[in-house]
C-alpha positions in Angstrom: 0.0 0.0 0.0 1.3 3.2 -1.5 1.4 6.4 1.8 -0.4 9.4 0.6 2.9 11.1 0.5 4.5 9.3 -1.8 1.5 9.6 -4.0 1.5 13.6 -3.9 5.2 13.1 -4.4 4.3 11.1 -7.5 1.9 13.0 -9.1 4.3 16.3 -8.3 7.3 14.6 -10.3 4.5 13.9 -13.2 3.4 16.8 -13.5 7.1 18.2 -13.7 6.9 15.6 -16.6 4.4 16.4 -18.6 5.2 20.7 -18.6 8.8 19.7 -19.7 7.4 17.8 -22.4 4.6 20.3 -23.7 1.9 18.4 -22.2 1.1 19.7 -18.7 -2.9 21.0 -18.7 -2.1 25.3 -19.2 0.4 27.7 -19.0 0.1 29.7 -15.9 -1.6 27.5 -14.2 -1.0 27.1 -10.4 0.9 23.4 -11.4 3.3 24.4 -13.5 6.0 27.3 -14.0 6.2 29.8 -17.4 5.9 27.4 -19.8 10.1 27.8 -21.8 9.5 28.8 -25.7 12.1 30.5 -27.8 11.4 32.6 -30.5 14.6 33.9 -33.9 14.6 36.9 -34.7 17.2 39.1 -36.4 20.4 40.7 -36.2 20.8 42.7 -32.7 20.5 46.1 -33.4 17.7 45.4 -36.2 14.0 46.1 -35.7 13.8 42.1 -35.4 14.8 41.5 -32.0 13.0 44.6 -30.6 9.9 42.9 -32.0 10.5 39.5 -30.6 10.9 41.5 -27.3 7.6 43.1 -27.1 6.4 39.6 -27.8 8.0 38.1 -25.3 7.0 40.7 -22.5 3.4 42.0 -23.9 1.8 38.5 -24.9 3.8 35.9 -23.9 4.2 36.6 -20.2 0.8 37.4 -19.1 -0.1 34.1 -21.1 2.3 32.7 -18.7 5.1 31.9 -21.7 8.6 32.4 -20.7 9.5 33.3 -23.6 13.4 33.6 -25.1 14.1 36.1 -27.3 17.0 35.0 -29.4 19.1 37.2 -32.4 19.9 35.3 -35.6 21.4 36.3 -39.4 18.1 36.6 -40.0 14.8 35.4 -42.1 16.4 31.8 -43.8 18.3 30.9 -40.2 14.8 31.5 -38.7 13.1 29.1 -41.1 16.0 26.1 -40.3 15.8 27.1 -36.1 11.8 27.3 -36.5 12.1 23.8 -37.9 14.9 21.6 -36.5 16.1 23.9 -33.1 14.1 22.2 -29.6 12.4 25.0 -28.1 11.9 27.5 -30.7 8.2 27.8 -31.4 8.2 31.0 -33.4 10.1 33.6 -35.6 10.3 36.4 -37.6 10.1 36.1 -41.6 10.4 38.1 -44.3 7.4 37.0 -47.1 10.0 36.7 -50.1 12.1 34.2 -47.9 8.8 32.3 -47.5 8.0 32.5 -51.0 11.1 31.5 -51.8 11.2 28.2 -49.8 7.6 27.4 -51.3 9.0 28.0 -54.8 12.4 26.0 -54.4 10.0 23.1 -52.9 7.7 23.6 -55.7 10.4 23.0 -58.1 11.5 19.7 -56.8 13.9 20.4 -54.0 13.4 17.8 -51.3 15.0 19.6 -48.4 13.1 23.2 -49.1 9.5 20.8 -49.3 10.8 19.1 -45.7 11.6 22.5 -43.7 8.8 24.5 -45.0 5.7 22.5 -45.8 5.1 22.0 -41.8 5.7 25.8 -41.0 2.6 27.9 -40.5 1.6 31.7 -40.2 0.2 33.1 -37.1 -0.3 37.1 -38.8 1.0 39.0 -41.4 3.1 42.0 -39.3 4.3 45.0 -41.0 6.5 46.4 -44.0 10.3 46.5 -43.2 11.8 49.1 -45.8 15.2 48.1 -47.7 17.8 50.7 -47.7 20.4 51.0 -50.2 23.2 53.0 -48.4 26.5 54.4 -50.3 28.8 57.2 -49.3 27.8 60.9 -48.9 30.5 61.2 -51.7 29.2 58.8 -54.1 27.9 59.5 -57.8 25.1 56.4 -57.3 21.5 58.9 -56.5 19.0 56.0 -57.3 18.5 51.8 -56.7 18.5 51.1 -60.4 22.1 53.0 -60.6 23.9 49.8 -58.9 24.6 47.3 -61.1 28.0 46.4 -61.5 28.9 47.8 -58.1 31.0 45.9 -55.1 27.5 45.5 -52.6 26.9 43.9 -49.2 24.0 42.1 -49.4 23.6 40.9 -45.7 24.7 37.6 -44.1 24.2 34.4 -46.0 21.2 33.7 -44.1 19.5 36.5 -43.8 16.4 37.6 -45.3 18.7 41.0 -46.3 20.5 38.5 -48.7 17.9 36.8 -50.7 15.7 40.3 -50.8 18.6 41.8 -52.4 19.5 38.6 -54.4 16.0 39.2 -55.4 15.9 42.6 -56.1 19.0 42.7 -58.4 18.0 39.6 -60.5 14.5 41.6 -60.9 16.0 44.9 -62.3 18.7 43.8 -64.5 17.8 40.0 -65.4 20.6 38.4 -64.0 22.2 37.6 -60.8 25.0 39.7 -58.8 28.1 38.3 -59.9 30.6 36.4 -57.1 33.0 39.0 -57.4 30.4 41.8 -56.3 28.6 40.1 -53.9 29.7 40.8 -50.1 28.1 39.1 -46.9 28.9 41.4 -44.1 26.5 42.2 -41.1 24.9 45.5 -41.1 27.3 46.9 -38.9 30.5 45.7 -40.4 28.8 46.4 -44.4 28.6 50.1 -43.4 32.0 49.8 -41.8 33.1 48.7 -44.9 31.5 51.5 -46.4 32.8 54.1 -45.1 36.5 53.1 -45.9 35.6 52.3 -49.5 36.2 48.3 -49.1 32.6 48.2 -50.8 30.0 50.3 -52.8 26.8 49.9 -51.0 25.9 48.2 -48.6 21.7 47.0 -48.3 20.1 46.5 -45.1 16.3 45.3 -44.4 15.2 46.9 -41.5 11.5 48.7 -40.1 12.0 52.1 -39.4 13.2 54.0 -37.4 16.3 51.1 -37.1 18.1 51.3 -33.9 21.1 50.8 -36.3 20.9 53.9 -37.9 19.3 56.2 -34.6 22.8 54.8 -32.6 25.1 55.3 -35.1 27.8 58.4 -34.5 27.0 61.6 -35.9 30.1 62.3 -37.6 30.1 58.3 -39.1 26.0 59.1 -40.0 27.1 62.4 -41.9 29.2 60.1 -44.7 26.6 57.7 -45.7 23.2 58.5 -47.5 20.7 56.8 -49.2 19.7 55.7 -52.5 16.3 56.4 -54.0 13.6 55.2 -55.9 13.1 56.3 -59.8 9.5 55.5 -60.4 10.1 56.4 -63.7 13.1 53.5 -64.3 12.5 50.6 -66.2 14.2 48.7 -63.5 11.6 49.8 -60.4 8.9 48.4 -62.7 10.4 45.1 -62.9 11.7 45.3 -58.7 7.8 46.1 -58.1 6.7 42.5 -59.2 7.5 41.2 -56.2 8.3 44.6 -53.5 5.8 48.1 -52.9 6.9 51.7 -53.2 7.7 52.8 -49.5 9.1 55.8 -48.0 11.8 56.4 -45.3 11.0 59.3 -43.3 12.8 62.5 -42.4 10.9 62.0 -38.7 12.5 58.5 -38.5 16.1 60.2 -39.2 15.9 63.5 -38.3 19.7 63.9 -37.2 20.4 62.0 -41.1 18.2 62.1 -44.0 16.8 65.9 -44.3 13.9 64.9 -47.0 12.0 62.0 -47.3 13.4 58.7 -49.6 11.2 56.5 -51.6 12.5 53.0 -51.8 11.0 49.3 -51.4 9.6 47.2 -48.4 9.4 43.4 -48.1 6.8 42.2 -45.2 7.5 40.7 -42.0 5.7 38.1 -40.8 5.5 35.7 -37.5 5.5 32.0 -38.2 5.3 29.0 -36.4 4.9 25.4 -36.7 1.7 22.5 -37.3 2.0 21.7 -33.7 -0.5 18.5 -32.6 0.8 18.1 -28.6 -2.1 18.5 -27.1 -0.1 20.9 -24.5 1.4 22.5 -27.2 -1.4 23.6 -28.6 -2.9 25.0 -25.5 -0.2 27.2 -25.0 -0.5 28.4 -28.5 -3.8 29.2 -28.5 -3.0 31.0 -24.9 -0.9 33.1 -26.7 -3.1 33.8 -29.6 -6.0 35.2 -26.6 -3.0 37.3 -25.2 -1.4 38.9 -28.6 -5.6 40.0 -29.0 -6.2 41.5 -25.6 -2.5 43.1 -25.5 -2.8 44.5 -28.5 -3.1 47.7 -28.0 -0.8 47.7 -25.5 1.5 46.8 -28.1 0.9 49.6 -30.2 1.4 52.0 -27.0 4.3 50.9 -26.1 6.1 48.4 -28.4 8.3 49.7 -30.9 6.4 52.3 -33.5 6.3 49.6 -36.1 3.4 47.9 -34.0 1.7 50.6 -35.3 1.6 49.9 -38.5 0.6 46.1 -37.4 -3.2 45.5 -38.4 -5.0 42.4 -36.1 -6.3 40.8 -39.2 -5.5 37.5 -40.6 -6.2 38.1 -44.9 -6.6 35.7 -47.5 -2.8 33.9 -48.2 -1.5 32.9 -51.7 -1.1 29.7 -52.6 1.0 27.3 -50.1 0.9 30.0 -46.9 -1.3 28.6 -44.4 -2.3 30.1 -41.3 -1.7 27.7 -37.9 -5.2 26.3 -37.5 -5.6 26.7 -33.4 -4.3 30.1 -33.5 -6.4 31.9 -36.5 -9.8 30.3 -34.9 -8.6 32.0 -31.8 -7.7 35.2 -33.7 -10.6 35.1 -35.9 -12.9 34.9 -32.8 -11.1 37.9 -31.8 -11.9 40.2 -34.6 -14.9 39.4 -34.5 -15.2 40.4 -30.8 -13.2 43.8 -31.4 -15.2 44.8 -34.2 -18.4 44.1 -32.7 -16.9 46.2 -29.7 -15.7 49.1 -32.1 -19.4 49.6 -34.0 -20.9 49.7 -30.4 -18.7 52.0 -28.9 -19.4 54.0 -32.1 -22.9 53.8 -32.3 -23.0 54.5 -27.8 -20.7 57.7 -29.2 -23.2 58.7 -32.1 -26.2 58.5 -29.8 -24.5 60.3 -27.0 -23.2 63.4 -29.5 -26.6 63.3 -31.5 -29.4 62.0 -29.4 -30.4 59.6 -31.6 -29.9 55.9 -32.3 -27.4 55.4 -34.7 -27.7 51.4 -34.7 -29.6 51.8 -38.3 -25.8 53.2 -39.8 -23.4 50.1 -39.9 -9.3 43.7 -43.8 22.7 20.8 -50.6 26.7 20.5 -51.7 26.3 21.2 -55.4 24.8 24.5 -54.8 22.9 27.3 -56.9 23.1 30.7 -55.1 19.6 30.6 -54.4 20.0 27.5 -52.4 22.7 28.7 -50.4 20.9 32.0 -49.4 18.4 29.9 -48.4 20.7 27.6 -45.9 19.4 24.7 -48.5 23.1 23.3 -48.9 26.8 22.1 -47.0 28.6 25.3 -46.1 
């Protein structure tokens, strides 16, 4: 005959068990501490990893997540981590990385079809605006001026690299040659910059970018930006894939003294078909969170939350949303817009007098490939 001690000691050590393992009955409950989830990023100083922050300390902890905030090359690393890494449950992705997985997996590459065919959407976020940075001295004035040119494109990695892979194939029909084509960090690529070891240097990033508002004054005075001919043959071809966007003078203010037009690429957050019963809970946990913190994101996360919309639209083909999250999401837009038209029609009455209710979003490698982490380094 088992004591009653030992049995409380038993169930204690499986319900230890069953939290390690994703199963234990809901985060934050009184048996169980934060449940450990991880969530890649980007590059340190990058808009990225401030994102992932607000996550982590807006949503995740009240839906008692402790969530890990970690930096990364960027967009492709994300995909591989999201995929193979134990604890990572989310990350940041740029769209034309996605895409780009779909479309090598579409085209017969085994690897691409295994790391992204499980991987699922939770929202679309915002735009991240590409910059093409030269020297305050340079001749270069607009993107399509930069072929032929010694350019950074970011990290292998990185979603920096396979935008600006993309970008430059786009405008002039072929790819940057080996000789061109740099892979330093953001920080390093303007380094390099500045003391002429390269020509421009293009970095992905949601304004404002902590890169840029840190930078040194003096160092910020000898770099400027390219910008965007709507009238070039080349910007017709680039918007295919990327929108028109504008970097701001209020973004900059000690930098750029008139506005830049340029391209964007959109961010979005991404996780995995989970089935784990535990899993799942603490998904859809999260999902309840992100939709009652969500304005508190906006207040106080970094300005790009602004820009976010809670609304889950219709996806191309292959993008799939994460099935427990979007019925948790889509319950709550429904419940905010339902709150929204009352408060508006309580405001109409109460301005008016009147009812308003009547008045009613590899080894062997191509380049592609190995932007896309598909191959042996």
């Amino acid at each position: 005959m088992f004591s009653t001690q030992f049995m409380r000691n038993a169930a204690r050590g499986a319900l230890a068990l069953f939290a390690a393992i994703g199963l234990a009955s809901a985060p934050g409950s009184s048996y169980a501490d934060p449940v450990p989830y991880k969530i890649t990023t980007g590059q340190e100083r990058g808009t990225y990893i401030q994102i992932g922050q607000d996550l982590s300390k807006y949503v995740a902890e009240p839906a008692g997540i402790d969530l890990e905030v970690l930096p990364s090359k960027g967009s492709a690393e994300n995909v591989q981590r999201m995929r193979y890494e134990p604890g990572v449950k989310f990350a940041l992705v740029q769209s034309d990385v996605y895409q780009a997985y779909l479309d090598m997996a579409n085209s017969g590459n085994a690897e691409a079809g295994k790391i992204i065919q499980p991987l699922r959407l939770i929202m679309p976020l915002y735009d991240e605006e590409i910059y093409f940075v030269v020297r305050s001295d340079s001749t270069l004035k607009n993107i399509n001026e930069i072929k032929g040119k010694n350019i950074s494109v970011g990290p292998i990695g990185s979603g920096t690299a396979q935008s600006a892979e993309t970008l430059y194939r786009l405008m002039f029909g072929e790819p940057i040659p080996d000789a061109n084509e740099q892979h330093f960090n953001n920080e390093d690529a303007l380094a390099k910059l500045i003391v002429r070891k390269i020509d421009v240097a293009v970095i992905v990033a949601g304004q404002p970018a902590k890169l840029f508002q840190d930078m040194n004054p003096e160092l910020l005075q000898q770099i400027k930006l390219l910008r965007l001919d709507p009238s070039a043959p080349e910007t017709a071809r680039a918007k295919q894939t990327y929108f028109p966007a504008t970097i701001r003078t209020t973004s900059y203010p000690n930098w750029i003294q008139e506005d830049t037009p340029t391209l964007t690429v959109k961010a979005f957050l991404v996780t995995y078909d989970y089935g784990l019963r535990g899993t799942v809970g603490a998904l859809s946990k999260f999902a309840d969170s992100l939709c009652t913190n969500f304005d508190t994101l906006q207040a106080n996360g970094h300005p790009k939350w602004k820009q976010v919309h809670l609304e889950l639209p219709p996806l191309t083909r292959g993008w799939k949303y994460y099935p427990p999250i979007e019925k948790h999401l889509r319950a709550c837009i429904t419940r905010r817009a339902a709150l929204a038209q009352s408060q508006g029609s309580a405001q109409t009455i109460s301005a008016h007098g009147t009812d308003a209710a009547a008045q009613k979003k590899k080894s062997n490698c191509t380049a592609q490939e190995k932007l896309l982490l598909l191959c042996d380094q």
